[in-house]
C-alpha positions as CSV (number, residue, x, y, z in Angstrom):
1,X,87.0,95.5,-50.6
2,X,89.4,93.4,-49.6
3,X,91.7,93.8,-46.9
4,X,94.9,92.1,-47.3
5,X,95.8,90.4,-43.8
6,X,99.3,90.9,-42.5
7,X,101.2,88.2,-41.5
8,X,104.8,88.2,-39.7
9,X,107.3,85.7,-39.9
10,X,108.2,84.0,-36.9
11,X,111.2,85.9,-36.5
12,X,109.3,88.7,-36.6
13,X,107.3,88.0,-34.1
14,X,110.3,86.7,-31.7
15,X,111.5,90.4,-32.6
16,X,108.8,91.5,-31.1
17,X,108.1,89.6,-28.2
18,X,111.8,90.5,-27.1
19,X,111.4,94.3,-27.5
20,X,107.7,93.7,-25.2
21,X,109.9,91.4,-22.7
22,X,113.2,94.0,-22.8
23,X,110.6,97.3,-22.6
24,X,109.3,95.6,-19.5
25,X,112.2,94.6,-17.7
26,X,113.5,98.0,-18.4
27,X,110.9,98.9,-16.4
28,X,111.1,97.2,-13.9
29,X,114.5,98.1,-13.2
30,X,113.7,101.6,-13.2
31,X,110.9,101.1,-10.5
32,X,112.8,99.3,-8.2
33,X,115.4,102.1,-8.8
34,X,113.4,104.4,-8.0
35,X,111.9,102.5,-4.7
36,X,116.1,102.2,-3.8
37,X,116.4,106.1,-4.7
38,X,113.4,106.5,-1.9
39,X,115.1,104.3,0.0
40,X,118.1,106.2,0.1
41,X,116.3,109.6,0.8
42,X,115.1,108.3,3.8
43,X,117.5,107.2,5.0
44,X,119.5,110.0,4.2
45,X,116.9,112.3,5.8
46,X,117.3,110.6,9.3
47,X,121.1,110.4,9.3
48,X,120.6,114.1,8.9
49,X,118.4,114.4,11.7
50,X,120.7,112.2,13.9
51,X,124.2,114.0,13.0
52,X,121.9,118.0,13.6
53,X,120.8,116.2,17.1
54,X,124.3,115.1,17.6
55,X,125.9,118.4,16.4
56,X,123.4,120.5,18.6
57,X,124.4,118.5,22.0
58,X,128.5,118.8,21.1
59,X,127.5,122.6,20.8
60,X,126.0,122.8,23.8
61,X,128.5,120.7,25.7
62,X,131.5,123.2,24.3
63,X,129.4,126.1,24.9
64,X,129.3,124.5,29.2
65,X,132.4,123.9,28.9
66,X,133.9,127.3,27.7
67,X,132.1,128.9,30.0
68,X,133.6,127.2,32.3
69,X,136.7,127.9,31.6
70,X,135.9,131.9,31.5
71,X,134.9,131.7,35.2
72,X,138.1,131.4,35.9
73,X,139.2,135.1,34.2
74,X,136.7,136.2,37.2
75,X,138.6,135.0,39.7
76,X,135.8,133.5,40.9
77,X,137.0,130.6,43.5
78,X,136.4,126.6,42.5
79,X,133.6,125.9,45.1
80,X,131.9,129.1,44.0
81,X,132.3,127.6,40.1
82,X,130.6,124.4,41.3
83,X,128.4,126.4,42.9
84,X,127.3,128.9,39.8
85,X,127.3,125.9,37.4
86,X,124.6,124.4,40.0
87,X,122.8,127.9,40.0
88,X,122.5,128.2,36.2
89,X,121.5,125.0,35.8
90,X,118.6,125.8,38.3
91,X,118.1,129.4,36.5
92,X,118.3,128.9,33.1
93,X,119.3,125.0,32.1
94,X,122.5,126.5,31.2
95,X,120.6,128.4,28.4
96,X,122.2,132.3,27.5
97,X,118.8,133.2,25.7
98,X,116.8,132.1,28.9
99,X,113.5,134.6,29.3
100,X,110.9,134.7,31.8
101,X,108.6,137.5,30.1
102,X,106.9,137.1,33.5
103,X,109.4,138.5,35.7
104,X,111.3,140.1,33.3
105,X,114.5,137.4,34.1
106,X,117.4,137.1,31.4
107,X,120.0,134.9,30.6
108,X,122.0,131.8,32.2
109,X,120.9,133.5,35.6
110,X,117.8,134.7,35.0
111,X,118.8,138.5,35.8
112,X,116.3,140.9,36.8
113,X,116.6,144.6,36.1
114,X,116.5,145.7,39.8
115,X,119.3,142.7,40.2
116,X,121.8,145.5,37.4
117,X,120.4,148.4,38.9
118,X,121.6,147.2,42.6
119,X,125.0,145.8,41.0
120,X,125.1,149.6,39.8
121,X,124.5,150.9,43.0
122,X,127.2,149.2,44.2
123,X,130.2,149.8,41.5
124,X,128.6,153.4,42.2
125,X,129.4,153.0,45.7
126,X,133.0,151.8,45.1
127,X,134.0,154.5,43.1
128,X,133.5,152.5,40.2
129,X,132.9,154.5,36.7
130,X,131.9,151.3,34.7
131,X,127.8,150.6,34.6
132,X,125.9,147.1,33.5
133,X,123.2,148.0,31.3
134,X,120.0,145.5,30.8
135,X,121.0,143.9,27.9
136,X,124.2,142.9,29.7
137,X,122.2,139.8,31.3
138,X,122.0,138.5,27.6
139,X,125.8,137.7,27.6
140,X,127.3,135.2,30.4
141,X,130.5,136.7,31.2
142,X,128.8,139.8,32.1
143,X,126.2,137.8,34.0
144,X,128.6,136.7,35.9
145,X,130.7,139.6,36.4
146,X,127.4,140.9,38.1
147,X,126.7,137.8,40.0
148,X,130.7,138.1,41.2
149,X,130.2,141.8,42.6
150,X,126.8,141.4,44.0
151,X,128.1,138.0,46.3
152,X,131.1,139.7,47.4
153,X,129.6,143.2,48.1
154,X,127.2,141.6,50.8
155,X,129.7,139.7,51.8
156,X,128.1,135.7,50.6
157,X,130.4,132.7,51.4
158,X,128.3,129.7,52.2
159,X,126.8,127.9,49.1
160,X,123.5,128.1,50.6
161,X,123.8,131.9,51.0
162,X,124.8,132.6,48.0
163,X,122.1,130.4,46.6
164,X,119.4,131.7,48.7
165,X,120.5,135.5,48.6
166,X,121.0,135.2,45.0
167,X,117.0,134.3,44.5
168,X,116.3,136.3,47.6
169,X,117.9,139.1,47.2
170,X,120.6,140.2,50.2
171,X,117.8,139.3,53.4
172,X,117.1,136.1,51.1
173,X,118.4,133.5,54.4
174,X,115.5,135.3,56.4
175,X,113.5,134.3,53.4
176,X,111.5,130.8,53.9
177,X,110.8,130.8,50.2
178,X,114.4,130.9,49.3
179,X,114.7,127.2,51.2
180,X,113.2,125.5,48.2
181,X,115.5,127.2,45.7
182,X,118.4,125.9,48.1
183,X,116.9,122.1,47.5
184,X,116.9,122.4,43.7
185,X,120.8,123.8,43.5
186,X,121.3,121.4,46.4
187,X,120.2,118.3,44.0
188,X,122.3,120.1,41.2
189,X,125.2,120.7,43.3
190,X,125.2,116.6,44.7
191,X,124.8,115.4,40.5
């Protein structure tokens, strides 16, 4: 048998050798498209990370400073609002969901459950009908509705007594352990 060789013209062959070269610079394009497109994701990925970093300090810095402004519907006095700024920033690093399982401490000022049980006592005391309950110390204006009633009731006027008595409890100036506390809202209170 004989096999009849094919031969191609050399336009033919030209044809061809441009439909190899264009197949291959096709791609090539789409690879390097494809390396951009990864590019791109990247990139994309960490301007996303940046802008949710970003997002989650401006929400923390209008979270401060709205609750800054509510101290004032407390009638809670300026040096006092330096003073409890200091205090949560010692408690809780101005944090709301703040929990020491340990000790049982919740919120911005790491309330205990004797702490609402004393503030009780005491709107108890003045005739007062309204009652804190434990989930209270989860929400800052009602932590520091407590913290407002428990300083006035015995009767706290000095930073460092209210700072000391507050960790302390009322006899928390007789307390040598309440000095350290005093330091850290002292280095608070002077930043």
């Amino acid at each position: 048998m004989n096999k009849k060789e094919k031969t191609y013209t050399y336009d033919q062959v030209a044809g061809i050798l441009m439909a190899i070269s264009l197949a291959m610079l096709w791609l090539a394009s789409t690879i390097n498209m494809e390396r951009q497109i990864e590019r791109l994701e990247h990139k994309l990925e960490h301007t996303t990370d940046s802008l949710n970093t970003t997002i989650d300090s401006l929400i923390h810095e209008i979270d401060t400073l709205v609750w800054k402004t509510e101290i004032w519907d407390y009638n809670i006095s300026n040096n006092t609002t330096h003073l409890l700024s200091a205090l949560i920033m010692v408690e809780s690093s101005n944090y709301d969901s703040a929990y020491n399982a340990r000790e049982d401490a919740v919120g911005c000022l790491q309330i205990r459950r004797t702490m609402v049980d004393d503030v009780n006592r005491i709107l108890r005391r003045q005739g007062n009908t309204y009652r804190y309950t434990y989930d209270d110390r989860w929400l800052r204006n009602k932590s520091i509705e407590m913290f407002d009633i428990y300083c006035k009731h015995y009767g706290l006027t000095t930073a460092e007594e209210i700072a000391r008595c507050w960790n302390g409890g009322p006899r928390g100036m007789q307390n040598d352990m309440t000095a350290n506390y005093w330091k850290k809202v002292q280095k608070n209170l002077d930043s």
